[in-house]
C-alpha positions as CSV (number, residue, x, y, z in Angstrom):
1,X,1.2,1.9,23.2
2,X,2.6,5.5,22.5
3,X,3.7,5.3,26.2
4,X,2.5,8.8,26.7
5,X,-1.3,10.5,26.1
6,X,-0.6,13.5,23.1
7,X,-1.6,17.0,23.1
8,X,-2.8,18.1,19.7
9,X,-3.2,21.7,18.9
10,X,-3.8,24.0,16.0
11,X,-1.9,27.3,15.7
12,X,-3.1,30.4,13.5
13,X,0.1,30.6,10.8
14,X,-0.4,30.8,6.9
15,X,2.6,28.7,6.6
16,X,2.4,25.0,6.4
17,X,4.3,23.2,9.4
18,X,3.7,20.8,11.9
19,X,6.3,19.3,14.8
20,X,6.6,17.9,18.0
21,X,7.6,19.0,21.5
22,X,8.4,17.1,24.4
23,X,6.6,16.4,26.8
24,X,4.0,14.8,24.2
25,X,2.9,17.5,22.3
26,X,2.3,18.0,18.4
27,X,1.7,21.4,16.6
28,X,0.0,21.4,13.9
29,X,-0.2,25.3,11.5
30,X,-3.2,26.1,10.1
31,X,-1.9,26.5,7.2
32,X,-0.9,23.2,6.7
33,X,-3.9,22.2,8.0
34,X,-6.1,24.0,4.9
35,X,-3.6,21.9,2.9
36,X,-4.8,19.1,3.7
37,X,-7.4,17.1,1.1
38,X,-8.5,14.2,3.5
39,X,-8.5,12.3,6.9
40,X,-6.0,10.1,6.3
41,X,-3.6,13.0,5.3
42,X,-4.2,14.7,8.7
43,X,-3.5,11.0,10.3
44,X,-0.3,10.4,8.5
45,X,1.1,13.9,9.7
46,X,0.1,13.3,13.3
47,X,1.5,9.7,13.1
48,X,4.3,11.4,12.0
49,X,5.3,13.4,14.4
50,X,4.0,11.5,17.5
51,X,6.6,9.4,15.5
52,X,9.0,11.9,16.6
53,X,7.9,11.6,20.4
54,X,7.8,8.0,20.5
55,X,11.5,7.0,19.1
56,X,12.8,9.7,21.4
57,X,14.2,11.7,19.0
58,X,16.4,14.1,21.3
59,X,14.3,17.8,21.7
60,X,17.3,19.7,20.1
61,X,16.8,17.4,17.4
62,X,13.4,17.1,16.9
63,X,14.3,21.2,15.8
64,X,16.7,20.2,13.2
65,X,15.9,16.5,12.4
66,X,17.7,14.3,10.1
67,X,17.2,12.5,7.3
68,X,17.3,8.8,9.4
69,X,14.9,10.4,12.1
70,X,12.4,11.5,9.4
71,X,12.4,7.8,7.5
72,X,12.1,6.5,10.9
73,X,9.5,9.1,12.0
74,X,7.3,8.2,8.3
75,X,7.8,4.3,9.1
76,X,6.3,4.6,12.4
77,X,3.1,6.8,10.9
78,X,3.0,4.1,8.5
79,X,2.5,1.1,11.1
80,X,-0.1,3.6,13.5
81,X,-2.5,4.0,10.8
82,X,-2.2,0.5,9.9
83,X,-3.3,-0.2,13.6
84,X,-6.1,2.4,13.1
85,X,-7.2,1.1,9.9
86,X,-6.7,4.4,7.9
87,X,-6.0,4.3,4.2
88,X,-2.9,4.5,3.6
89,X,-2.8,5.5,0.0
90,X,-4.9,8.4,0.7
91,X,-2.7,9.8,2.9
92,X,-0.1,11.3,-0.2
């Protein structure tokens, strides 16, 4: 249903950050990564920003998003893992 398949990948970077990139790809540091306490945490930031991919949010401002785009981007994660059965309130 995303309407696209995703690349995932991991980058080397101490500093905690994920985000997406058109054509259908999410970065995610390993730094946030480490961060991380569970499964459904990783879900929720991947929901996220496929999120991101899947409303369309322009690429210029996927780079500086705003405050709608990132409620809109969180509302979608929260209906994927739904569908995928994750657990939501382990996902902080």
């Amino acid at each position: 249903f995303l309407g696209f398949t995703p690349l995932i990948t991991l980058f080397s970077s101490p500093s905690p950050n994920a985000f997406a990139e058109a054509p259908g790809k999410v970065r995610l540091s390993s730094g946030l990564r480490e961060l991380l306490s569970n499964r459904s945490e990783l879900a929720f930031v991947l929901a996220h920003e496929l999120g991101h991919l899947t409303l369309r949010h322009s690429r210029g401002e996927l780079r500086s998003s705003s405050l709608d785009q990132e409620i809109q981007a969180d509302r979608f994660a929260v209906d994927l893992m739904g569908k995928a059965h994750f657990a939501q309130k382990e996902a902080k």
